[in-house]
KEZANU-114241 format. One record per residue (C-alpha): x, y, z. Coordinates in pm, whole numbers, plus 50000, padded with zeros to 5 digits. Example, Ala and Ser with C-alpha at 12.3 -4.5 7.8 and 13.67 -1.06 7.14 Angstrom:
<atoms>
512304955050780/513674989450714/
</atoms>
This chain:
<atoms>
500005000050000/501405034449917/500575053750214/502335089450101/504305103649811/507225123649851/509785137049622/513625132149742/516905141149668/518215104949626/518815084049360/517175054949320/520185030249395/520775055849664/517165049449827/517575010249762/520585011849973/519445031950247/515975023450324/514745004550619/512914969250516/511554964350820/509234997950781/509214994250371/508524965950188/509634975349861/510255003349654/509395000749306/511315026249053/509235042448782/510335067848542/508305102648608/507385104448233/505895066448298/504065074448599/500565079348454/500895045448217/501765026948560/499325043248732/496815028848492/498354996848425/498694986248835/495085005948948/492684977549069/494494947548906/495304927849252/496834897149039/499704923548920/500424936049273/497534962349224/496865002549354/494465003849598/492505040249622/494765056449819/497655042749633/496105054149326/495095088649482/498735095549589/500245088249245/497915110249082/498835137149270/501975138249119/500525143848800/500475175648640/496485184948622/495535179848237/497315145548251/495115142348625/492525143548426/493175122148097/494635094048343/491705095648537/489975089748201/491835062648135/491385043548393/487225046548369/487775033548065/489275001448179/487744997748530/484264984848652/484875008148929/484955040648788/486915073748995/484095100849038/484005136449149/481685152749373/480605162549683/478575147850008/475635166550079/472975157450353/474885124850323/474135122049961/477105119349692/476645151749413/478965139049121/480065164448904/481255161848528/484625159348477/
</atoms>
């Protein structure tokens, strides 16, 4: 589970030598340009070690907005369970267009 997202200073051989396994399982290294196509390809596909929602959520904030947006898109388009916007009212969900 991705829990936070944070941007270092490290490289990534210098993070594979330094972090703690007992407090990280693994770290997996993806390219920033590649970051949306992983997000899409690992969201809600638990046979290919899959993104949960909040694992999801925190990789898309990393995303510039318009590609937010289209990778958002994408992954409706490949998912049952779809990522919607909105609001809780009087304990009712308002969706709103993207």
């Amino acid at each position: 589970m991705i829990s936070c997202l944070a941007k270092v200073s490290y490289s990534y051989d210098e993070l594979l030598q330094i972090f703690d396994p007992q407090q990280v399982h693994e770290i997996i290294g993806v390219d920033k340009t590649d970051l949306a196509d992983f997000i899409v390809d690992h969201t809600t596909v638990p046979e290919n070690r899959g993104l949960n929602g909040d694992g999801c959520a925190s990789l898309l904030s990393a995303l510039p907005p318009d590609e937010f947006y289209h990778t958002i898109e994408r992954i409706n388009a490949k998912e049952k369970n779809k990522i919607r916007f909105g609001e809780l009212k009087n304990g009712k969900f308002l969706e709103q267009k993207m």
